[in-house]
C-alpha positions as CSV (number, residue, x, y, z in Angstrom):
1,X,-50.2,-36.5,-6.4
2,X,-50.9,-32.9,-6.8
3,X,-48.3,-30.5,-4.5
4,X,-49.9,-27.5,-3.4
5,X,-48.0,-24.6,-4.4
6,X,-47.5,-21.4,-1.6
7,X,-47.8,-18.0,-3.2
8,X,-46.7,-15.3,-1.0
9,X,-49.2,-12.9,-0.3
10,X,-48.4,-9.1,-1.0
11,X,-48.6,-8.6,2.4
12,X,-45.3,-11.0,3.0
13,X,-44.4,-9.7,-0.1
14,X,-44.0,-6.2,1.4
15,X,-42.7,-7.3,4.7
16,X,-39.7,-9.0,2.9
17,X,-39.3,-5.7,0.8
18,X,-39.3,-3.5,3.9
19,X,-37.0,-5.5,5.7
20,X,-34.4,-5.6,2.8
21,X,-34.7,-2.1,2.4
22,X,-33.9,-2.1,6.0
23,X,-31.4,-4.1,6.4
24,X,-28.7,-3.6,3.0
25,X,-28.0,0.3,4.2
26,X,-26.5,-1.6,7.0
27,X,-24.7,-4.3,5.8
28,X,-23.2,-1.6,3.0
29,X,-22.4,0.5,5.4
30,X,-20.1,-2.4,7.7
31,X,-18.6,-3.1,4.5
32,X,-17.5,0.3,3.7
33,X,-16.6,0.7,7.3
34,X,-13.8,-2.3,6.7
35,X,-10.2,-1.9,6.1
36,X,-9.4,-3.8,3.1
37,X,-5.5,-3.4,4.9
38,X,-6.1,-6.7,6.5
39,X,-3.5,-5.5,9.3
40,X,-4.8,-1.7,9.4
41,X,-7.0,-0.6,12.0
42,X,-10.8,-0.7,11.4
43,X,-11.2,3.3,11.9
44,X,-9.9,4.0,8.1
45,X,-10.5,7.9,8.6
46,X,-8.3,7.8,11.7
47,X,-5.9,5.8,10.1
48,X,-5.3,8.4,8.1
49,X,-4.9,10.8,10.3
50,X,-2.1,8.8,12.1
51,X,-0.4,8.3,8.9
52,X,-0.5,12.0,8.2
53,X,1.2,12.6,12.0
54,X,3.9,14.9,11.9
55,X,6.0,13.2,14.0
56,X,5.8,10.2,12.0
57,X,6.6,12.6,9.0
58,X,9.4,13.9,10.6
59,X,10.9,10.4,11.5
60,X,10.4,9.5,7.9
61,X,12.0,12.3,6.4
62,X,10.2,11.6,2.6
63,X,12.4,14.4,1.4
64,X,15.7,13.3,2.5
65,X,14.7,9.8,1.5
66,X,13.4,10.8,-2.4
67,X,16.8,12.8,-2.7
68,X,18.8,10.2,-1.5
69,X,17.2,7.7,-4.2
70,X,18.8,10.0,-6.9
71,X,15.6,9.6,-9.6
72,X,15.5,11.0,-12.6
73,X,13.0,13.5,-13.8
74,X,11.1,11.3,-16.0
75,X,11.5,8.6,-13.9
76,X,8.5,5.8,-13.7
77,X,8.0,5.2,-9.5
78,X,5.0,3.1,-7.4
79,X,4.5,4.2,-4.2
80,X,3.0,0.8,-3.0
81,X,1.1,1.3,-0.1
82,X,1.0,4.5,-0.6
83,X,-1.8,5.7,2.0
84,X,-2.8,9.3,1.7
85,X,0.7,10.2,0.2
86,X,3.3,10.8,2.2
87,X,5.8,9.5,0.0
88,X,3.9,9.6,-3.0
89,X,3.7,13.7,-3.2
90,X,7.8,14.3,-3.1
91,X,8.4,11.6,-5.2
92,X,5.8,13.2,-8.0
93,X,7.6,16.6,-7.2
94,X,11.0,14.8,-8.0
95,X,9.9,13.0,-11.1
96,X,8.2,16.2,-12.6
97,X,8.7,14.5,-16.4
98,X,8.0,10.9,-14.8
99,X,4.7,9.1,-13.3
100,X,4.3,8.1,-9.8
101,X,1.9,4.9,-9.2
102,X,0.2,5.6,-5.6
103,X,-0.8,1.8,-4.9
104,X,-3.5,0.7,-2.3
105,X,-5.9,-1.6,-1.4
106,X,-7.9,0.5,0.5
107,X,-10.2,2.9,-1.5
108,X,-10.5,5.4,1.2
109,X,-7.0,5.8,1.5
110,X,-6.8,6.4,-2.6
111,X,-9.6,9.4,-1.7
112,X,-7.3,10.9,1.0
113,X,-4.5,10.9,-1.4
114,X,-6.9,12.3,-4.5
115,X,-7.3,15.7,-2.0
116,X,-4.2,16.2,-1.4
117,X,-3.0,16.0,-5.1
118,X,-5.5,18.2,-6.2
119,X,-4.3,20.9,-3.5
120,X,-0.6,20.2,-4.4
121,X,-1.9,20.9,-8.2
122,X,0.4,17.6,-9.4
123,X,-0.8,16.3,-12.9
124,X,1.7,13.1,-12.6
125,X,0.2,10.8,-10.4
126,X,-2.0,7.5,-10.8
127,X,-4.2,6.0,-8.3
128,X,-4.4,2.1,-8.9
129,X,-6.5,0.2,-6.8
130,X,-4.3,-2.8,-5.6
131,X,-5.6,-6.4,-4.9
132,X,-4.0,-8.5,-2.2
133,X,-1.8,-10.2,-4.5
134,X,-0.6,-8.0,-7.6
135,X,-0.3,-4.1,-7.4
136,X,-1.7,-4.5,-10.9
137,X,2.0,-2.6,-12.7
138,X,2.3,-2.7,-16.1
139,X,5.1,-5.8,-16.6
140,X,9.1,-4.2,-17.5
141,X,7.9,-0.5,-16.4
142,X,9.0,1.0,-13.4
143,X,12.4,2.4,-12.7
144,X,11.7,2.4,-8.3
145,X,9.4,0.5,-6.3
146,X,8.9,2.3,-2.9
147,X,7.4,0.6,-0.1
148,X,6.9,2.4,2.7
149,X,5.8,1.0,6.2
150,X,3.5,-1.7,4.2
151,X,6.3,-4.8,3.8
152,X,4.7,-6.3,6.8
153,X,1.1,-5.8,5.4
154,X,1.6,-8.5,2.5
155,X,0.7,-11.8,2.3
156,X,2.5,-14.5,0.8
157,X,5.7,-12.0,0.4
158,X,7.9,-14.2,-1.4
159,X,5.8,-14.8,-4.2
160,X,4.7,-11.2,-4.1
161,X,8.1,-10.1,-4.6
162,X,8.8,-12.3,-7.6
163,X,5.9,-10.9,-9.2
164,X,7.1,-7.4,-8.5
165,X,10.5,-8.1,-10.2
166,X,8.6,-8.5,-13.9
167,X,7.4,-5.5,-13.3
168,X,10.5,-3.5,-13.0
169,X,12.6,-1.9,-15.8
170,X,16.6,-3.6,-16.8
171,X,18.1,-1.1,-13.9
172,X,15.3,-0.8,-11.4
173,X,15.5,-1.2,-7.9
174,X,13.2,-1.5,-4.7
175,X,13.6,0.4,-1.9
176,X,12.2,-0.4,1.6
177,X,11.5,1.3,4.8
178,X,10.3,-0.6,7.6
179,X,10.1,-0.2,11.2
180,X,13.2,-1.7,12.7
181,X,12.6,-5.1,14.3
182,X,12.2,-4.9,18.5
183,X,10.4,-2.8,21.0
184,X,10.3,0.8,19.8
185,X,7.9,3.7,21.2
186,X,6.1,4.1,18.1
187,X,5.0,1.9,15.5
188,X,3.3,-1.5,15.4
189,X,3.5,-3.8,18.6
190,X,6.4,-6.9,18.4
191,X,3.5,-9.3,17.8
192,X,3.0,-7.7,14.4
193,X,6.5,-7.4,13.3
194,X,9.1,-9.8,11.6
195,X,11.9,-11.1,13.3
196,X,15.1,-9.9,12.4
197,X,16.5,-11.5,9.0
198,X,13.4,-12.5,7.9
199,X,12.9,-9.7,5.7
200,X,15.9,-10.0,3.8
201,X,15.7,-13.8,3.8
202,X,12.4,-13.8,2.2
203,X,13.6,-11.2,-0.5
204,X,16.6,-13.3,-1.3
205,X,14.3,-16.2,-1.7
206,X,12.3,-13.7,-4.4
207,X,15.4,-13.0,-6.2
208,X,16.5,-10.1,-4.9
209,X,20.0,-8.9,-3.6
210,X,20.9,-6.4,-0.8
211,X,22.3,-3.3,-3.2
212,X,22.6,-0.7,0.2
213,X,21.7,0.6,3.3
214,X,21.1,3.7,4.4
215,X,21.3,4.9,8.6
216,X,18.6,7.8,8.0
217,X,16.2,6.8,10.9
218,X,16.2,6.2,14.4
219,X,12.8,3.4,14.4
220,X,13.3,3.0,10.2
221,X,15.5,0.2,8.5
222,X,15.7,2.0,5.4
223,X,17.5,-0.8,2.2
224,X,17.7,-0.9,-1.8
225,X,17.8,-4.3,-3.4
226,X,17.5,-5.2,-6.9
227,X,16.8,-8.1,-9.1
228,X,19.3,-11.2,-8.5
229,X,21.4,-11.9,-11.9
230,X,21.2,-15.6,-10.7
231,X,17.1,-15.7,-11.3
């Protein structure tokens, strides 16, 4: 038995081509119009904007904080999460001899931060391009791992954390500000937030331990832990 065979026409041919060309400015566009940050908001470019508030600024104090983590001038630092660089500017202007690591999953938020270091003129920060589950450190490097407002944002946290500890130096730490748990009139609603103890509980379980707190913020829980000698 013969099976006919159906050869498109050029006609059909054409249609198909027209449509496509129709249809992928489209679908690339909804896919650059996604936030990779599974939990950020869809708007990216307003995200940014909110991030850049400057009453969240204020609340945050990133100068207080970077001179309260006492780094050295060649210090090695990730700013994981780092957004459009709030953090990630003072910490390259403290570690003048160092390298700062602004870490994201979000490209657009990488291009925000880009600006803003060329205007500051700083020559000592990195852009890395995160994945969801490695901020893609070199293993035994960094001195500080800052997270800033993005602890809630990770998936998986425990085994996160683990693989963060190869990553830091003999003598580094992590430091931590989060929104404090509770109804607060800024920040992220309850739903989205951890319940108290469950932060530290899952850090423990990475092999961490609680090296200090500081009381710096009114809506911030602002901690330093560091690898546990019983891991």
């Amino acid at each position: 038995m013969i099976i006919p065979v159906h050869r498109t026409t050029k006609k059909q041919q054409v249609a198909v081509l027209l449509l496509v060309a129709t249809l992928l400015p489209r679908m690339l566009q909804a896919q650059e119009e996604t936030n990779r940050d599974l939990l950020g908001p869809p708007d990216v470019d307003s995200y940014i904007q909110n991030l850049l508030n400057t009453e969240r600024i204020e609340e945050l104090k990133p100068d207080e904080v970077v001179a309260t983590l006492m780094l050295a001038e060649n210090a090695i630092v990730a700013d994981l999460g780092s957004g459009p660089g709030v953090f990630t500017i003072p910490l390259a202007r403290q570690v003048s001899r160092g390298v700062v690591y602004a870490v994201d999953v979000e490209p657009r938020q990488l291009d925000a931060l880009r600006g803003r270091v060329i205007d500051a003129e700083l020559n000592n920060i990195v852009p890395v391009l995160a994945s969801y589950t490695t901020p893609h450190l070199p293993p035994s490097h960094v001195d500080l791992i800052l997270v800033v407002d993005t602890y809630r944002h990770l998936e998986d946290r425990a085994n996160y954390f683990r693989r963060l500890r190869s990553m830091l130096r003999p003598g580094g730490r992590l430091a931590i500000l989060e929104y404090k748990p509770g109804e607060l009139p800024v920040g992220p609603p309850i739903a989205q937030k951890l319940p108290e103890g469950h932060r530290a509980e899952e850090l423990r379980v990475a092999g961490y331990s609680l090296l200090r707190t500081f009381d710096m913020h009114e809506h911030h829980d602002f901690e330093v832990w560091v690898p546990s000698t019983s891991f």
